[in-house]
FIKOL-375586 format. One record per residue: x, y, z of N, C-alpha, C in turn; residue in one letter. Coordinates in steps of 0.2 Angstrom, whole numbers, plus 2048, in hexadecimal, padded with zeros to 3 digits. Atoms other than C-alpha are relative to their C-alpha. Layout:
N
XYZXYZXYZA;...
// end
This chain:
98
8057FB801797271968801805805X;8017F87FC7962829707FC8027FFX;8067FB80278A290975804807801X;8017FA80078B29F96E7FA806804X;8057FC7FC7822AD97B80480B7FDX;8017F780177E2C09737FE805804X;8087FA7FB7782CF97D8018067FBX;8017FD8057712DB9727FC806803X;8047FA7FC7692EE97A7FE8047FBX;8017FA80575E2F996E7FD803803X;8037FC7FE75630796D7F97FD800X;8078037FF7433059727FC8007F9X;80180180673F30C9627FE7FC7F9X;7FE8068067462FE9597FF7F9800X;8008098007412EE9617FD7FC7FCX;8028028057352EC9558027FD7FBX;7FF7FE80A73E2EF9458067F9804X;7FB8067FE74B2E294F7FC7F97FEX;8068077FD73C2D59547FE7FE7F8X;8028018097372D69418047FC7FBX;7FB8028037462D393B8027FA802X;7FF8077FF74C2C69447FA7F9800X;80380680473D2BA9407FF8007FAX;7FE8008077402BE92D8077FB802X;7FB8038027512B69318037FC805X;8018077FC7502AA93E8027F97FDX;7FE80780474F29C9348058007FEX;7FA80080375D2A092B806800802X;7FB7FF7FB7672A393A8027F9801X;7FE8077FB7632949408037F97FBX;7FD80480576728A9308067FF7FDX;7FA7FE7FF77729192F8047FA802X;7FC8067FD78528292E8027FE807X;7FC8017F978A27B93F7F9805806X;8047FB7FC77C2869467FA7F9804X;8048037FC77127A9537F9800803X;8087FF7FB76428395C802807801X;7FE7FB80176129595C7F9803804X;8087FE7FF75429F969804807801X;8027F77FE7512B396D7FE800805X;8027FF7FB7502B897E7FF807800X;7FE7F97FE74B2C89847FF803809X;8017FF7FC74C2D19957FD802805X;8058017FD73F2CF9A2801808803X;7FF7FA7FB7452E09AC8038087F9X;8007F880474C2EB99A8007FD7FAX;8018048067432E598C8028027F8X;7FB7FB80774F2F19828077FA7FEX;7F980480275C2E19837FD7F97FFX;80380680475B2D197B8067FD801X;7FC8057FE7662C297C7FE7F97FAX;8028068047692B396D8047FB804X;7FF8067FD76D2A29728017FC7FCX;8008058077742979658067FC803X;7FE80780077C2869658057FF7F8X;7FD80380378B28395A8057F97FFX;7FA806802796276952805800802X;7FA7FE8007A527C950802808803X;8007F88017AD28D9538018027F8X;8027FE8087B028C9417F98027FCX;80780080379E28A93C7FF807803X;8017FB7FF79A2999478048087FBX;7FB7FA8057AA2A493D7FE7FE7F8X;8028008087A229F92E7F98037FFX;8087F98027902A7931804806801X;7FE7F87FF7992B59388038027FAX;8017FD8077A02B79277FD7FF7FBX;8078038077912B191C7FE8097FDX;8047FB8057882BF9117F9800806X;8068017FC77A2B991F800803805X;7FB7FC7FA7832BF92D8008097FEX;7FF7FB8037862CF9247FA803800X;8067FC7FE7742D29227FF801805X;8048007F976F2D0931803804803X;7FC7FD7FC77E2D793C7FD8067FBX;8017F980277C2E99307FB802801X;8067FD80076A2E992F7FE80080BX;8027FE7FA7682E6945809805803X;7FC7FC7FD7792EF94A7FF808800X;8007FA8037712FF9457FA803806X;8047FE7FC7642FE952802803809X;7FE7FE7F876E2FB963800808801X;7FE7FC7FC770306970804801805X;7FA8017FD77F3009798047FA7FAX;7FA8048017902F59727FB7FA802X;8018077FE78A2E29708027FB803X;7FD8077FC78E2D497B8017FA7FDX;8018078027952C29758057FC804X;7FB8047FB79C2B597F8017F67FCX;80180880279F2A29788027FB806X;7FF8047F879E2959867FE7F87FFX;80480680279C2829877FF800809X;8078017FD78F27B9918047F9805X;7FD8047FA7962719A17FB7FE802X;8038047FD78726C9AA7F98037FDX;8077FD80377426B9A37FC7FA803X;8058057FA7672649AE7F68027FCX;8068008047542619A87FC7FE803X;
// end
């Protein structure tokens, strides 16, 4: 298992139409095969920037939403709002304390 970490910056305008969206398709994200846990952060100091945090299987299971029909909604309908180039980075998880 790996975590996938997005950083995502729009315009102010748009956080709404983002925030909207993304709990219409949250579920859907998160039910996504291989997909394990899925939260939404957003930034304490520029609340124009968000950050997802998803838990996969596989890297395959990730390259398969990212080519899904689901994937496709999504990505088209939020990449229209940003206001900088997206960030992604895939990382596993070395030490987790509780």
């Amino acid at each position: 298992m790996f975590i996938r970490i997005v950083k995502m910056s729009f315009h102010e305008e748009h956080i709404q139409k983002f925030l909207e969206n993304f709990d219409v398709m949250k579920d859907k994200i998160r039910g996504a095969e291989g997909n394990r846990f899925l939260e939404l952060y957003q930034d304490k100091n520029n609340p124009c920037v968000f950050f997802t945090y998803s838990f996969w299987e596989t890297e395959d299971d990730l390259e398969n939403y990212r080519q899904s029909e689901l994937f496709y909604d999504v990505w088209t309908f939020t990449k229209k709002l940003f206001n900088e180039k997206p960030e992604a980075w895939s990382v596993d998880k070395l030490v987790s304390l509780e």
